[in-house]
C-alpha positions in Angstrom: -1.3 -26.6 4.8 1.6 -24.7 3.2 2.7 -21.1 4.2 3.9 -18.8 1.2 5.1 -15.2 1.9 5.0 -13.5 -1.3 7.6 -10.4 -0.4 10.5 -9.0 -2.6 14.1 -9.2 -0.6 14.7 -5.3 0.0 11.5 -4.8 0.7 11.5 -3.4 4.8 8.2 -4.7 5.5 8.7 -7.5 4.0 12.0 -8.1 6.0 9.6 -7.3 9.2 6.9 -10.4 8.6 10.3 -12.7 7.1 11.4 -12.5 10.7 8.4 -12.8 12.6 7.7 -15.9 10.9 11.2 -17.4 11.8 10.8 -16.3 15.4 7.4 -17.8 15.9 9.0 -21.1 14.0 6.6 -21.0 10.8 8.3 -22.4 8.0 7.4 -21.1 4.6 7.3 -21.4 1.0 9.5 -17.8 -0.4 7.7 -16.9 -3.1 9.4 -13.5 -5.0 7.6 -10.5 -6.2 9.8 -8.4 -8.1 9.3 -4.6 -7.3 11.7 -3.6 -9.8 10.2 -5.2 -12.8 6.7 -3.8 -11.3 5.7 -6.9 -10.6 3.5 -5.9 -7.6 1.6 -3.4 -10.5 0.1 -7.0 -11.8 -3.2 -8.5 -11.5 -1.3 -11.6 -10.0 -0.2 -9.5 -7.0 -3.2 -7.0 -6.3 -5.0 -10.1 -6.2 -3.5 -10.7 -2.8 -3.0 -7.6 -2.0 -5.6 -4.3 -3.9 -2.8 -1.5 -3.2 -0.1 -3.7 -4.6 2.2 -3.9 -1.3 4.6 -6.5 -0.4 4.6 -8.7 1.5 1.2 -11.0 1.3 1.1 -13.7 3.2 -1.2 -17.2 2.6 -1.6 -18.7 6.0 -4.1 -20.9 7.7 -6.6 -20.8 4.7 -6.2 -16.8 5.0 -4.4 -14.5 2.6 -3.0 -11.1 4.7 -1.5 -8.4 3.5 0.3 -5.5 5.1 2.8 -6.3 7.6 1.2 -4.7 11.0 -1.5 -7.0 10.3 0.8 -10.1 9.2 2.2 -9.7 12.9 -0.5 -9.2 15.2 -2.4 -12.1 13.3 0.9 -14.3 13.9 1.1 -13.3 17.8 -2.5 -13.8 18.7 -2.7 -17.3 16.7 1.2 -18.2 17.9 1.7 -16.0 21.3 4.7 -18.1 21.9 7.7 -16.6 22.0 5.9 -13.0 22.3 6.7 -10.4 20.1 4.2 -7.9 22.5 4.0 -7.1 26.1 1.3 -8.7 27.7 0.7 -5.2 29.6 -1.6 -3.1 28.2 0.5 0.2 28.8 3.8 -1.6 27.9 2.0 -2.9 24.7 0.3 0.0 23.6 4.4 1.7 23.5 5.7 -1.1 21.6 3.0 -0.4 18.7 3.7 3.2 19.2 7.2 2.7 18.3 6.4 0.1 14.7 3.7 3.0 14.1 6.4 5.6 14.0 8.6 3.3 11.6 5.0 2.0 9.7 3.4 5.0 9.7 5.8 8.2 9.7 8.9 6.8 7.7 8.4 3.9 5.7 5.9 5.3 3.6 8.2 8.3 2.3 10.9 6.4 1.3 8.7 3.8 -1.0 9.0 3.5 -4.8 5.3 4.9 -5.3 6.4 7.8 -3.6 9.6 8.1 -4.8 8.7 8.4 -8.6 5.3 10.9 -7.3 8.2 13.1 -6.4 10.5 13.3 -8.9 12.2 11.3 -11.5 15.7 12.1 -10.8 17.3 9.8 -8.5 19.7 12.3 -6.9 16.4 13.8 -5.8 14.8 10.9 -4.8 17.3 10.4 -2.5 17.7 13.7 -1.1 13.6 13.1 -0.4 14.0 9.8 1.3 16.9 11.2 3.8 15.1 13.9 4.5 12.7 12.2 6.1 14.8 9.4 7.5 16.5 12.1 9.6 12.6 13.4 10.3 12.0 10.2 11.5 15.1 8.8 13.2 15.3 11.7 15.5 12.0 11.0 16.5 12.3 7.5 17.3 15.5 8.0 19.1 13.9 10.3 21.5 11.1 8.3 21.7 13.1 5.3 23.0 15.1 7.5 25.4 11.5 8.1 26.6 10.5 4.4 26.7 13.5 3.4 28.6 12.7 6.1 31.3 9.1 5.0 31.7 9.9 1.3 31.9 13.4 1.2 32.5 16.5 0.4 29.9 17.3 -2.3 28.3 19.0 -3.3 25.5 16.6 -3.7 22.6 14.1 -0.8 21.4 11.5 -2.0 24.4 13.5 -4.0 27.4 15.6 -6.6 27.5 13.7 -8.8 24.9 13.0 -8.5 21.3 9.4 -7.2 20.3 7.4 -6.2 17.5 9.4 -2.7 17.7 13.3 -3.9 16.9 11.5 -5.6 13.8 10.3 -2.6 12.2 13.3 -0.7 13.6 16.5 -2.8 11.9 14.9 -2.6 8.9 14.7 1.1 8.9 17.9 1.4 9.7 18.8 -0.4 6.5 17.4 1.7 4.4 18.7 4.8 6.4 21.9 3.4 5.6 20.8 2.9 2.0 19.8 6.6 1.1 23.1 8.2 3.2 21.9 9.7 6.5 24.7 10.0 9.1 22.9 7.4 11.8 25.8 9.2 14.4 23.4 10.8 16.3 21.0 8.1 17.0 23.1 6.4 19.7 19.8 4.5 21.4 18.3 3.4 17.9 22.3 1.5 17.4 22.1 0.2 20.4 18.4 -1.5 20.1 19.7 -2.7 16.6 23.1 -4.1 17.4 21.1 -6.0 20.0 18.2 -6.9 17.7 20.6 -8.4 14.8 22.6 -10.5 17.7 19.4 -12.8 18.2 19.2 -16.0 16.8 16.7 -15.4 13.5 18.1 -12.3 12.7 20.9 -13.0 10.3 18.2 -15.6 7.9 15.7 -12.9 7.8 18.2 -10.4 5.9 18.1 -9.1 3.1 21.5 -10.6 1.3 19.9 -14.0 2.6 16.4 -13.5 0.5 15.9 -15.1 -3.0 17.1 -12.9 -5.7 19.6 -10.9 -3.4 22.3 -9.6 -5.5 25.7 -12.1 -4.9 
């Protein structure tokens, strides 16, 4: 049964699923929904998915939408290589930490948003740093935290990648994207130097996507 990820190649959480899916080995069919031609405004694409988010993903007879969901689905059908401690406490951190990217940043920083705000792109911007900085100091301390509680390591939870570094490079990206100085988030550049150094990390970017500008 084919595997088609319907996802747009900027898109963060679409990044997030892309590389969950090369982890746990599932080969797909890239199927491209173009945010900036308002593709995911369609009847096509809030057929997958009602709000109109990227990614959706067909799998196993299933159609899923929203990447939280995309993930947990893949780790409990395919637990091997994990992507979440098997400890309850341990686990419970690692979805704190993709909640705090999921949650509290992403969401700001999304087109919908963006154009709610304001229609000048300078301020759009301005908006989307703002709380980039909101949530990257955050998530900095939060990982100082983690790494007292369970002991450093050199991704966002440990010494192995998890569910967290693939919410975490991503939002990096777009930090990068929308100007913030990322100087002062010295554990967040560790966890992602150490997260892009793995082995599916460079395929699941975005300049590697289907319509990536060249």
């Amino acid at each position: 049964m084919t595997v088609a990820l319907h996802h747009f190649w900027r898109s963060s959480a679409s990044w997030r699923v892309r590389w969950a899916l090369a982890i746990k080995g599932i080969a797909f069919e890239s199927v491209m929904v173009d945010l900036a031609a308002g593709e995911q405004t369609r009847e096509a694409h809030r057929a997958r998915n009602p709000i109109g988010h990227v990614p959706a993903l067909e799998i196993d007879g299933l159609l899923l939408a929203e990447s939280v969901a995309i993930i947990e689905y893949l780790e409990e059908t395919r637990p091997t290589p994990a992507l979440y401690p098997r400890d309850p406490i341990a686990r419970a951190r690692v979805r704190q930490l993709v909640e705090l990217v999921n949650a509290g940043i992403q969401p700001l920083q999304n087109l919908v948003t963006l154009a709610r705000h304001s229609t000048d792109a300078a301020e759009q911007k301005s908006w989307a740093s703002h709380f980039n900085v909101r949530g990257l100091t955050a998530l900095d301390a939060l990982l100082v935290r983690t790494d007292r509680e369970f002991g450093a390591g050199r991704f966002a939870f440990g010494d192995s990648l998890t569910a967290a570094d693939l919410y975490l490079v991503p939002q990096v990206y777009s930090a990068r994207r929308f100007g913030v100085d990322l100087t002062p988030y010295s554990r967040v550049l560790t966890a992602e130097s150490a997260a892009l150094a793995t082995e599916h990390a460079q395929g699941a970017r975005p300049e590697s996507q289907p319509g990536a500008p060249q």
